[in-house]
ROVEX-253180 format. One line per 4 residues: their letters; for each residue z, x, y of N, C-alpha, C, CB. Coordinates in steps of 0.1 Angstrom, whole numbers, m for minus. Glycine has a CB too. Example, Ala and Ser with C-alpha at 12.3 -4.5 7.8 and 13.67 -1.06 7.14 Angstrom:
AS) 78:132:m57:78:123:m45:78:132:m33:90:113:m45 | 71:128:m22:71:137:m11:79:129:0:57:141:m6;
//
This chain:
XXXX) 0:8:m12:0:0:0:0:9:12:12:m10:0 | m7:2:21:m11:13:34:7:11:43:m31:3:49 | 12:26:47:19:23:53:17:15:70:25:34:52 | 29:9:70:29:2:89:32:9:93:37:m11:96;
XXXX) 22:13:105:23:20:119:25:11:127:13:28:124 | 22:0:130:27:m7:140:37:m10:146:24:m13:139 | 35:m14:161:51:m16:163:45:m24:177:63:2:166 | 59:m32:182:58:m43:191:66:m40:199:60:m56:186;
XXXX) 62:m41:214:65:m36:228:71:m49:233:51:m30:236 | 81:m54:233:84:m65:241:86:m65:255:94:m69:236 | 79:m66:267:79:m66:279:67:m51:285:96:m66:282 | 63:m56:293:52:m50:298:54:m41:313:41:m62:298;
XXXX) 66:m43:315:73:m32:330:73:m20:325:89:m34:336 | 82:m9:334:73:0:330:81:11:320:66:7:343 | 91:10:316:97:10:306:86:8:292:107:1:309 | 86:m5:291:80:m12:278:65:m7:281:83:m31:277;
XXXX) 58:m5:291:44:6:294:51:23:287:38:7:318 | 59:27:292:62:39:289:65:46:274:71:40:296 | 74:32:269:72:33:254:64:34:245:75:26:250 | 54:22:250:43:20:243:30:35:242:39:6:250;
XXXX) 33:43:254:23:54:258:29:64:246:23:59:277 | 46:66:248:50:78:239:49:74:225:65:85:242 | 50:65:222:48:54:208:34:60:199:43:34:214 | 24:56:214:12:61:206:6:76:206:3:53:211;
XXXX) 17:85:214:14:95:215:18:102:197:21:100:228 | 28:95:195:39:96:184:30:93:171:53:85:186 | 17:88:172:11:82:165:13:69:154:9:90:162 | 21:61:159:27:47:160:13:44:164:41:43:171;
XXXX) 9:26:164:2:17:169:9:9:174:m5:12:163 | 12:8:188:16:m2:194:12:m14:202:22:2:198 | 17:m24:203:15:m35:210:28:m44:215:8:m43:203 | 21:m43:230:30:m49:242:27:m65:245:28:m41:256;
XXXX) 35:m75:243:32:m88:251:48:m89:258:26:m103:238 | 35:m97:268:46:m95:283:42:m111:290:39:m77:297 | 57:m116:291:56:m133:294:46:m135:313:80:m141:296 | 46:m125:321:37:m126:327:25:m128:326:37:m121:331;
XXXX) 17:m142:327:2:m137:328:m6:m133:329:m3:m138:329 | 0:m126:348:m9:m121:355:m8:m102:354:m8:m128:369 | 5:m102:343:9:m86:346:10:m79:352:4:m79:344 | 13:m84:366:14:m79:378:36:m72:380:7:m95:389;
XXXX) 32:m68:389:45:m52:393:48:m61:407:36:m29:397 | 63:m69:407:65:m72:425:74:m59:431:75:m90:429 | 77:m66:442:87:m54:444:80:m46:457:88:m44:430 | 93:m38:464:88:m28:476:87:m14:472:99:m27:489;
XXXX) 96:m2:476:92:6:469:101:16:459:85:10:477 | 98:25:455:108:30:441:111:43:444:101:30:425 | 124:49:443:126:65:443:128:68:425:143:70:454 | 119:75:430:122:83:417:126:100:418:107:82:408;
XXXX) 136:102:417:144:116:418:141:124:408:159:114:418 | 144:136:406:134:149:393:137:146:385:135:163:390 | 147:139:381:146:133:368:138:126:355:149:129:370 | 137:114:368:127:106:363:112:114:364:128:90:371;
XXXX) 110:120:369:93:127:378:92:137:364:95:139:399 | 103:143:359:104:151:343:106:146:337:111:160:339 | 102:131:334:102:125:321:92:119:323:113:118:317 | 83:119:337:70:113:336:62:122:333:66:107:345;
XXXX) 64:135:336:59:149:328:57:149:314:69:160:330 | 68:143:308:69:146:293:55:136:287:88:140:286 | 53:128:300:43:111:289:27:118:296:48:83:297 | 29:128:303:17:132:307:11:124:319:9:133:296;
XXXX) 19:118:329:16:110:336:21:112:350:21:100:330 | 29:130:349:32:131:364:22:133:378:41:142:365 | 11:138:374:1:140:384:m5:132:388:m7:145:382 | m10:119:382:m12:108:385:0:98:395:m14:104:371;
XXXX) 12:100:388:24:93:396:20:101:412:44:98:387 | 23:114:413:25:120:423:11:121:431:31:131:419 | m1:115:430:m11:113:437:m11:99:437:m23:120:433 | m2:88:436:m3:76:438:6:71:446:m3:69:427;
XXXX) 16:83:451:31:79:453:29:86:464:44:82:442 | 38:94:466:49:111:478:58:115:468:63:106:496 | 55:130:470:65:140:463:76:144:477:56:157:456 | 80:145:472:94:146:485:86:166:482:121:140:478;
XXXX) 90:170:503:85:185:507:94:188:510:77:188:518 | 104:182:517:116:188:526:130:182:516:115:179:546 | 137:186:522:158:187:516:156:171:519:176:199:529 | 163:166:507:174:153:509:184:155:520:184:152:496;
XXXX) 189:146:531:198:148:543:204:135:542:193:151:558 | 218:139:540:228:132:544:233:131:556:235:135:539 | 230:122:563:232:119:577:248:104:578:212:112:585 | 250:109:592:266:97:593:255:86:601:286:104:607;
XXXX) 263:72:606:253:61:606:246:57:621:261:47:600 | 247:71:629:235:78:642:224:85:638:240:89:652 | 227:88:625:215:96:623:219:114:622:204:93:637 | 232:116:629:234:131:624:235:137:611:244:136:630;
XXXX) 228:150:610:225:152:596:240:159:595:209:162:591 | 246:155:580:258:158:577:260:173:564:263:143:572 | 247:169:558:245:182:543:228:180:543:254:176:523 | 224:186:537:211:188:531:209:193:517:204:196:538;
XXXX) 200:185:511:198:192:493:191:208:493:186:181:482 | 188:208:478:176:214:479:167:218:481:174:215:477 | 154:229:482:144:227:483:137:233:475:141:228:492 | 139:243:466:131:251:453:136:237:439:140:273:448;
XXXX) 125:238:433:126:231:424:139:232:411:112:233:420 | 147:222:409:155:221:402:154:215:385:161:215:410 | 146:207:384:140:204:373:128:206:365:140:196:374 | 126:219:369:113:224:362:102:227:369:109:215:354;
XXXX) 90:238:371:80:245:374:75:232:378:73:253:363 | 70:226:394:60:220:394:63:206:392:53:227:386 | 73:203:395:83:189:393:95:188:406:94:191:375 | 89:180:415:98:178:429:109:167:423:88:169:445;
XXXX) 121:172:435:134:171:432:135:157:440:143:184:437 | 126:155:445:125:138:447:110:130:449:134:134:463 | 110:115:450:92:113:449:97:96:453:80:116:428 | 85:91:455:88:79:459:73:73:457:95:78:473;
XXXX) 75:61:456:62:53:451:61:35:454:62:55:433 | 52:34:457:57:13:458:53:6:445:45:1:471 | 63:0:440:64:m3:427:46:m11:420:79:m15:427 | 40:m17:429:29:m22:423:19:m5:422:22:m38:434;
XXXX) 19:3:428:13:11:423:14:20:412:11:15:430 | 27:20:412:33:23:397:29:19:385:45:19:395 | 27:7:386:23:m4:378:12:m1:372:21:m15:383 | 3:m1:384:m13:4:384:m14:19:375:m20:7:403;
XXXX) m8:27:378:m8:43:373:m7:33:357:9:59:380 | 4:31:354:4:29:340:m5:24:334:12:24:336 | m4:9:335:m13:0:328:m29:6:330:m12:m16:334 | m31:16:341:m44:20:336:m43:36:325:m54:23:353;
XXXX) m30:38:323:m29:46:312:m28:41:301:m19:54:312 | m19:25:300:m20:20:284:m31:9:284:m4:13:278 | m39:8:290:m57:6:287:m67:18:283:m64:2:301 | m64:30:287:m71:45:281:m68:43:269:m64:61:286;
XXXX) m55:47:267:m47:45:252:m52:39:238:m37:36:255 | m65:24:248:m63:15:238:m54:4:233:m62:20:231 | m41:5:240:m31:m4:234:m33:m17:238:m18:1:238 | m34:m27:226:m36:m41:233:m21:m42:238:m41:m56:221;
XXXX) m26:m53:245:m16:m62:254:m18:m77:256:m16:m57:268 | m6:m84:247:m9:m98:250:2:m102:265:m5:m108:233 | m8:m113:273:2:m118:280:4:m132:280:2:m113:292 | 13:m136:289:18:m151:292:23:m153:276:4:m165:300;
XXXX) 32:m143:271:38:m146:256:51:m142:255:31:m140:245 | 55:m149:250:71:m145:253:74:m146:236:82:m159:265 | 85:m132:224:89:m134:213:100:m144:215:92:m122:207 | 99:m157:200:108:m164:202:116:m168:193:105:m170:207;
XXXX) 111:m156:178:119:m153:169:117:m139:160:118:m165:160 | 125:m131:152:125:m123:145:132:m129:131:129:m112:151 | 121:m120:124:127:m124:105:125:m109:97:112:m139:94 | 139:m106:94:138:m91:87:129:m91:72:155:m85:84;
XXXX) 126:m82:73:117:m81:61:120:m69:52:103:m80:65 | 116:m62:38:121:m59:34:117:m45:42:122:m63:23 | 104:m40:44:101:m34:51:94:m31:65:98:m31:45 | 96:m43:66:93:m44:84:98:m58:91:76:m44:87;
XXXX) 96:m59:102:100:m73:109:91:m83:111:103:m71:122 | 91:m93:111:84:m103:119:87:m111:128:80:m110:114 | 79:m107:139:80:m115:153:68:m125:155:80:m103:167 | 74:m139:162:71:m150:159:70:m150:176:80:m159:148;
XXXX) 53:m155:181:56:m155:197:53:m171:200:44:m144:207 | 53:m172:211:54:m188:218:38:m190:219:63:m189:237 | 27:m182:214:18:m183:214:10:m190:200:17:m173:219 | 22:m191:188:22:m191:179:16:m181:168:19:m199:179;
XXXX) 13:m169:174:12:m160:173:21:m154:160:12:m157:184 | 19:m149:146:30:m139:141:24:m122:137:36:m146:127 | 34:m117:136:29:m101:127:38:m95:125:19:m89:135 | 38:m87:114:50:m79:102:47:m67:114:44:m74:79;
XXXX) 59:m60:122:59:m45:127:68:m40:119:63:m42:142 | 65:m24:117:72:m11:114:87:m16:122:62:4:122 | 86:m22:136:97:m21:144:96:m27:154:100:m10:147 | 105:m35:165:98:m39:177:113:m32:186:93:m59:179;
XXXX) 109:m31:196:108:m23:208:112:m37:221:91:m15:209 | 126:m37:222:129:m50:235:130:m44:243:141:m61:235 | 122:m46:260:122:m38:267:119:m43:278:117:m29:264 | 127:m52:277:121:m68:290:135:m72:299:115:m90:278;
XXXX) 142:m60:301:151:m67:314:163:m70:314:148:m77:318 | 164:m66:325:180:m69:331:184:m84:323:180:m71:351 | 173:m91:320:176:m107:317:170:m103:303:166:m121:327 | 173:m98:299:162:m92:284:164:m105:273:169:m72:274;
XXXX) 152:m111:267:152:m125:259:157:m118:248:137:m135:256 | 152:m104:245:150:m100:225:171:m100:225:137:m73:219 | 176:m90:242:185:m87:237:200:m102:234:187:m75:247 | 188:m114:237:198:m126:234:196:m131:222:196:m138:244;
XXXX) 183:m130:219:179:m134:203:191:m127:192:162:m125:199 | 187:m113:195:193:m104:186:210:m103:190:183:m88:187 | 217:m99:196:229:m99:201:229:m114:210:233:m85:210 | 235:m125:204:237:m137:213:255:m141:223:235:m149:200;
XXXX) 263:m129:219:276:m126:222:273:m114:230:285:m124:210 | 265:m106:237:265:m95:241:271:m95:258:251:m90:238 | 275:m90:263:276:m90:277:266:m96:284:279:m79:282 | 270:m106:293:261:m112:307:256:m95:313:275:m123:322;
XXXX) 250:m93:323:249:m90:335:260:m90:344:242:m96:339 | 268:m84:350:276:m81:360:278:m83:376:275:m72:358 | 277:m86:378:276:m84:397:282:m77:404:278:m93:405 | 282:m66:410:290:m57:417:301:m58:424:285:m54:424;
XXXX) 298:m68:434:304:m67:446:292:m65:459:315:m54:445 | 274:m55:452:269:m50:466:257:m59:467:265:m34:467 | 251:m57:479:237:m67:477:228:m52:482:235:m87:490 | 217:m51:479:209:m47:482:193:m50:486:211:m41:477;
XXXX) 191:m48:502:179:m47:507:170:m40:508:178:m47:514 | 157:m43:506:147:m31:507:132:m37:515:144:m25:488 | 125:m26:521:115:m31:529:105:m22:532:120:m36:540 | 91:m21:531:83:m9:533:78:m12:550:69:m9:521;
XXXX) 79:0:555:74:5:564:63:19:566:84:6:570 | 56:21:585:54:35:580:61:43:581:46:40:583 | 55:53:577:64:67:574:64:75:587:57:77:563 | 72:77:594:68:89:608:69:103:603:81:89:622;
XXXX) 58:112:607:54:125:602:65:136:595:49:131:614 | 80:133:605:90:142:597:95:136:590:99:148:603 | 93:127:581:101:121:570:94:124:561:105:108:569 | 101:132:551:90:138:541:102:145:526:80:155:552;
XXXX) 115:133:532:123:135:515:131:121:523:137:154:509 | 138:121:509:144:110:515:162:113:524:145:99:501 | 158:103:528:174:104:541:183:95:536:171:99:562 | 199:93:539:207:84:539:220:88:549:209:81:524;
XXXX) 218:71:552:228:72:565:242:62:563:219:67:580 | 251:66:559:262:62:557:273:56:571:267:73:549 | 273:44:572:281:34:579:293:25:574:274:26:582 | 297:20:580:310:15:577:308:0:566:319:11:595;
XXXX) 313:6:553:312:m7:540:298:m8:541:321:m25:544 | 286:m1:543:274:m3:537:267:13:543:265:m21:542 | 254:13:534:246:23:536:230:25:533:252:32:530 | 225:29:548:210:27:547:198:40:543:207:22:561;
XXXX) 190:38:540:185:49:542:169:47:536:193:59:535 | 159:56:537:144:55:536:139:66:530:137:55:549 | 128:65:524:124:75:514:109:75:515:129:72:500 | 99:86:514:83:83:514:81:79:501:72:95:517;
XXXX) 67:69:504:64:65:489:48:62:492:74:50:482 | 38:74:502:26:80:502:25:84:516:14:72:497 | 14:88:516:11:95:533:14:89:541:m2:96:538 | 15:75:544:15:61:554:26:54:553:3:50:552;
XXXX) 34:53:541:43:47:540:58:54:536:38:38:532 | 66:46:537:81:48:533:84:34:527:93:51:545 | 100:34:521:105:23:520:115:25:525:106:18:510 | 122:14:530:140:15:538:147:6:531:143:9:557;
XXXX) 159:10:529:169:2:517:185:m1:527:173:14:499 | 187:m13:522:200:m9:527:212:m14:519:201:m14:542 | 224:m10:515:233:m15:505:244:m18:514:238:m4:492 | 248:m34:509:260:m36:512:273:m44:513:257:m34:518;
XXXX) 285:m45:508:290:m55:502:285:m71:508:305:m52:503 | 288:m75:494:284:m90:495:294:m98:486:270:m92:490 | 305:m99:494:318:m105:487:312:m123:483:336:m103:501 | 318:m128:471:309:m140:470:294:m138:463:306:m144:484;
XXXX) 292:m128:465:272:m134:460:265:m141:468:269:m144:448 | 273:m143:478:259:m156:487:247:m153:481:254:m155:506 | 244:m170:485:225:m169:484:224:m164:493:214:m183:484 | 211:m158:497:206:m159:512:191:m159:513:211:m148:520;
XXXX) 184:m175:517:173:m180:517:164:m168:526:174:m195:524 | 156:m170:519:139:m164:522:140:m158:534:126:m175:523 | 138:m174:539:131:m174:550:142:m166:563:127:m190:553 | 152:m163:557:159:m157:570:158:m140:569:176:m163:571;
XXXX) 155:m130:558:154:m120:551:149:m116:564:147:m118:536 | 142:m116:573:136:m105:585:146:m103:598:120:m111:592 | 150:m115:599:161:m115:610:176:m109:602:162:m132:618 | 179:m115:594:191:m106:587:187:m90:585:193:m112:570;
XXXX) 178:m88:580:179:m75:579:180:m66:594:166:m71:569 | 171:m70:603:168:m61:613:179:m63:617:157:m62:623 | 194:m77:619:201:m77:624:214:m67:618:202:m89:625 | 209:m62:609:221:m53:596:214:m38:604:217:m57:569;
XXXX) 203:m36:599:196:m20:608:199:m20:622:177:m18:607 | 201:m21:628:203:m22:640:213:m18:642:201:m32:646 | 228:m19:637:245:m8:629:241:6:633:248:m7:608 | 225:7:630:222:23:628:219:29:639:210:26:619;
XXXX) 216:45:641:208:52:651:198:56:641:216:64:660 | 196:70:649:180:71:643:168:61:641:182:74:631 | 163:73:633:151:62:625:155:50:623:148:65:611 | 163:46:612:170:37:609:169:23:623:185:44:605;
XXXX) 169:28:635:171:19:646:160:12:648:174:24:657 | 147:24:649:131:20:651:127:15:637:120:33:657 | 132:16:630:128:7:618:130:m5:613:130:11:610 | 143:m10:626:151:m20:627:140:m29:635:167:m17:633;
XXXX) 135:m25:646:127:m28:657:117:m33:655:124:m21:663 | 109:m24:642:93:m27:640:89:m35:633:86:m18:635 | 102:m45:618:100:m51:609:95:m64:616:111:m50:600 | 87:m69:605:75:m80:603:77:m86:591:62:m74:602;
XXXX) 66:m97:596:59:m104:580:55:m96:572:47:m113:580 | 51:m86:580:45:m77:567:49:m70:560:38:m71:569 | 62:m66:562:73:m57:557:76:m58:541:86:m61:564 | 71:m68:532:74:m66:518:93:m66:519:66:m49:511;
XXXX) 100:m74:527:116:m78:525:116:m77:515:124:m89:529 | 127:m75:504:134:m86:491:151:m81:499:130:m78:466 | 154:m89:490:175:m91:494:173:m93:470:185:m120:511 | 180:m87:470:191:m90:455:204:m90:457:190:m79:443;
XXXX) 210:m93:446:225:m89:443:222:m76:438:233:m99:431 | 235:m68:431:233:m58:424:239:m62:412:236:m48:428 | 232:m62:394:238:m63:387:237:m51:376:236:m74:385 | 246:m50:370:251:m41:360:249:m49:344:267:m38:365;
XXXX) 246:m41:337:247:m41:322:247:m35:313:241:m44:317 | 258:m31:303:255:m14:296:264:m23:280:268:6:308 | 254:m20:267:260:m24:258:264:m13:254:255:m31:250 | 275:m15:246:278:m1:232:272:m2:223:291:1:225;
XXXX) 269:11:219:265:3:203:273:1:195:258:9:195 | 259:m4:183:244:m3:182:237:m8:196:239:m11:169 | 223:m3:195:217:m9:204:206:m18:197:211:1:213 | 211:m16:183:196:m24:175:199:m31:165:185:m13:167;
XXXX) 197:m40:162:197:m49:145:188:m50:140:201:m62:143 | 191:m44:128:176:m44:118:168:m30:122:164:m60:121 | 155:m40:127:145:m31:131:140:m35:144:133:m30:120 | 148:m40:158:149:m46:168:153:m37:177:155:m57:167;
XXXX) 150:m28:183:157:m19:194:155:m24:208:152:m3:193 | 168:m21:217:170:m23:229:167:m12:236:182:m27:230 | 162:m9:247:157:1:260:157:m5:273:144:6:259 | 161:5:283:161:7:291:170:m7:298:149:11:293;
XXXX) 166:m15:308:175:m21:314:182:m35:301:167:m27:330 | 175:m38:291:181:m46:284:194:m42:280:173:m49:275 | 198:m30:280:209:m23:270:215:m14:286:201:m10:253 | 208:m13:291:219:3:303:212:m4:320:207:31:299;
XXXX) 213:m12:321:205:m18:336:220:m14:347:198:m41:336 | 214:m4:356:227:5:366:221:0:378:229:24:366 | 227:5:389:229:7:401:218:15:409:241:12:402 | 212:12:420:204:22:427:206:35:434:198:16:434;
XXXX) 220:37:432:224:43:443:224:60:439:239:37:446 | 219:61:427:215:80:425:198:80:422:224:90:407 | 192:66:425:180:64:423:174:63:408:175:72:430 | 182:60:393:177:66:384:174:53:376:184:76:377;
XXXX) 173:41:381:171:30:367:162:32:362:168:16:369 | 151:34:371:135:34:362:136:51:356:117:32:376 | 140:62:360:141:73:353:150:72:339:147:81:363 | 162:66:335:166:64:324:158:55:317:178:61:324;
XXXX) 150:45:325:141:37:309:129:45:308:134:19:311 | 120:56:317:112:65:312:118:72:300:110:74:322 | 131:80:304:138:86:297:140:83:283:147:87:303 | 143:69:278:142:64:268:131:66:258:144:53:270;
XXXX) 120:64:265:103:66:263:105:76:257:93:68:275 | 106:85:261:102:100:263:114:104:247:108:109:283 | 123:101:249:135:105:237:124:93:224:159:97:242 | 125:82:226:119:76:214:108:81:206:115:66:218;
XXXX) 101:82:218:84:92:208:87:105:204:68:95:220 | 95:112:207:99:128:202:103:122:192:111:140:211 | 115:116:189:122:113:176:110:102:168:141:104:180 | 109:95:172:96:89:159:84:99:154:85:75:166;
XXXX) 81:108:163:70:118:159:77:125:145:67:131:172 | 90:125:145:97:130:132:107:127:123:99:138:133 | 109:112:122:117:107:120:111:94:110:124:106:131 | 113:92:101:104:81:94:113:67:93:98:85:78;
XXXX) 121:70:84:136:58:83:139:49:95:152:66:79 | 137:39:99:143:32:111:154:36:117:145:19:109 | 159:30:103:176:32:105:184:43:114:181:34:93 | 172:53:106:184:69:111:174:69:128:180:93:96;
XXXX) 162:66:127:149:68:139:166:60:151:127:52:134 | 165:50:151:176:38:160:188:44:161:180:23:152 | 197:53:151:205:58:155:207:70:160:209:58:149 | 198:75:157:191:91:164:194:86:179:169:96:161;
XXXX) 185:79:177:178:75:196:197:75:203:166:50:200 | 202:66:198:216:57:204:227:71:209:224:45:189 | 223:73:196:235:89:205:228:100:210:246:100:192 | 218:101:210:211:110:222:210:106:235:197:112:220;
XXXX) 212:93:234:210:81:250:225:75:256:200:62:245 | 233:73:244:244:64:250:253:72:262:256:60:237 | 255:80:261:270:89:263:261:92:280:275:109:248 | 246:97:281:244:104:293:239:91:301:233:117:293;
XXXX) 236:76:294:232:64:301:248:57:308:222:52:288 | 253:62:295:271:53:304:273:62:316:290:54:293 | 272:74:316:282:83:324:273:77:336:283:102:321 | 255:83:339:250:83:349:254:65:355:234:89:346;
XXXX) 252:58:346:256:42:349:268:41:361:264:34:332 | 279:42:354:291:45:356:292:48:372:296:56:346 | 289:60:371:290:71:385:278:64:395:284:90:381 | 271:55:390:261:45:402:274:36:411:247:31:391;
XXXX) 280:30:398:289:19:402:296:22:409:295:12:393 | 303:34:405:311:39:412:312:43:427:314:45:407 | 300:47:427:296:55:440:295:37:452:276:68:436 | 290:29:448:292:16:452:305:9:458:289:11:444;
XXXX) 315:14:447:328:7:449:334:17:458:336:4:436 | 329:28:462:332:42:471:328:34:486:320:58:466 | 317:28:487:311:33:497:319:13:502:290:39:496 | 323:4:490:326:m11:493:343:m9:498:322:m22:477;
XXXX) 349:4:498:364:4:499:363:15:514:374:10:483 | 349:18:518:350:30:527:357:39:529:351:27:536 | 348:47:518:361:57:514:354:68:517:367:57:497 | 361:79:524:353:92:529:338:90:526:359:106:522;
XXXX) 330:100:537:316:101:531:317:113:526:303:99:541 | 323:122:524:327:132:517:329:131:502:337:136:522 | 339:120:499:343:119:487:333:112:484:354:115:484 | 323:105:485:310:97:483:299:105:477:305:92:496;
XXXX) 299:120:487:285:125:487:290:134:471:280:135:503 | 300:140:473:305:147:460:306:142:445:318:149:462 | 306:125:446:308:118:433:291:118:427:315:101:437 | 283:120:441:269:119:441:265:130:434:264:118:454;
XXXX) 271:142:438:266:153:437:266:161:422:271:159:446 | 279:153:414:282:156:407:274:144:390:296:158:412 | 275:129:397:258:134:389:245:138:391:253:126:382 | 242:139:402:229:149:400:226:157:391:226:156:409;
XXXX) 241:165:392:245:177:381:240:175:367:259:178:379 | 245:164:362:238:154:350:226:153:351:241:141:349 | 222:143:355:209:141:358:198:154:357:209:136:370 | 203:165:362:195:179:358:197:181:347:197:191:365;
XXX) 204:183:337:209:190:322:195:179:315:232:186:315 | 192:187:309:181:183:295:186:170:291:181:194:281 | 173:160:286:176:153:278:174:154:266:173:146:280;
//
């Protein structure tokens, strides 16, 4: 009997794109269906810090990222909430030959870089399908889609979200999602000529700051407690925000000034989710935000679900047994996904008790530290 190579990508973000790329690098066959129809990426724009930029290295995809995006030129600056610079990072490369120590990108072009990598690939992709059962088998799974759709995989791969369906199927007792305490804003603008890493400006119980994400553009973010959760309707997101930037000097001020309709606003909550393990039943594995969904505040969500990518296809390139393949992964991932998790949250509940910007920048600094050590 022909062995199964196949395997099933549940969610089509870019995680569940990333998997699916090292999957098939791994020489797996994989397939992604993703409950979007249109497959489309919303959203303003994304930091991705060397981390993540060396794990998009590993899928062969950093040159591409970094001619679709900004590589950060200049030091990270820590500025107080006028704009005076307080510290500055690095500027020789920290994570490897030829890999910037920060980058930035707007999430739909992200999108674009991939899905036109897992179309090269070959990999189908079903959409507007959502899995809405699994049945273990003796040697493989079957996933059962809303399309009525079935097929026996080697393994499937849940990789669909902070709201992740597989991880309710499969764990129906598992932790909700969390809510912080912070809300976070974000909004693209342009970029003025000397902004060319990203900045953050720390104010009293919240903190703003802007990052390039291509020649013309930046994005500006701003975090800040949101005791309650309020909603807060749409339609008010331009005048709220400029009324929150405006706290600031600097940049931060003329950026407060210039926002528009056109600005790409969003407002979220911030939520949190980190299981223990296992991360898998059967032959059902959890990644990236379904299992470890953190905080923005060292910039690494989307770098730990690359990261997953990148650890998964090394270990399937040599690993045949599921079982040990799923457990491999879990303790190579758990211990550095809680810590960097953790120290997001934390750095939040730092900045929601106004607590030195000293003791802030240090909690920061110290995972970066992490964040550089190998995965």
């Amino acid at each position: 009997m022909q062995e199964n190579r196949n395997v099933l990508i549940v969610g089509g973000g870019m995680g569940g794109m990333a998997c699916a790329l090292a999957l098939h690098g791994a020489g797996l066959s994989p397939e992604i269906v993703e409950i979007d129809p249109a497959w489309n990426a919303l959203g303003a724009g994304l930091t991705l810090n060397g981390g993540a930029l060396r794990a998009f290295a590993s899928l062969g995809l950093l040159d591409a990222v970094k001619a679709a995006g900004f590589a950060s030129v200049g030091p990270v600056r820590a500025c107080d909430a006028q704009g005076n610079v307080l510290s500055e990072g690095p500027t020789a490369p920290i994570f490897g030959p030829g890999i910037p120590n920060m980058g930035g990108i707007l999430r739909p072009r992200l999108h674009e870089v991939m899905r036109s990598a897992v179309e090269a690939a070959g990999i189908a992709v079903r959409t507007g399908v959502s899995i809405t059962a699994f049945e273990e088998r003796e040697d493989s799974v079957r996933a059962t889609g809303s399309d009525g759709l079935a097929g026996d995989y080697r393994f499937v791969v849940g990789a669909d979200g902070l709201f992740s369906a597989t991880r309710a199927l499969i764990f129906p007792d598992a932790p909700r999602p969390r809510f912080t305490g912070q809300g976070c804003w974000r909004a693209v603008v342009p970029r003025p000529a000397d902004v060319t890493a990203t900045w953050v400006y720390s104010g009293e119980g919240c903190k703003a700051g802007f990052n390039p994400i291509s020649q013309d553009l930046m994005y500006v973010y701003l975090l800040e407690s949101a005791p309650g959760n309020p909603w807060i309707d749409q339609a008010d997101w331009l005048e709220l925000l400029r009324a929150r930037l405006l706290r600031f000097g600097g940049h931060v001020k003329a950026i407060a000034e210039g926002l528009n309709a056109e600005s790409l606003i969003n407002y979220r909550p911030l939520e949190v989710v980190l299981l223990s393990p296992p991360w898998h039943k059967g032959r059902v594995l959890l990644v990236g935000d379904a299992v470890h969904a953190t905080t923005p505040h060292v910039g690494y969500g989307a770098g730990m679900a690359i990261e997953d990518a990148a650890v998964l296809g090394e270990l399937a390139g040599g690993i045949e047994d599921v079982e040990t393949l799923f457990t491999t992964f879990t303790a190579r991932r758990y211990e550095r996904c809680r810590t960097i998790l953790e120290g997001s949250v934390a750095i939040g509940e730092l900045e929601m008790a106004e607590a030195p910007v000293a003791e802030q920048r240090a909690l920061s600094a110290r995972i970066s530290r992490l964040i550089q050590e190998p995965i």
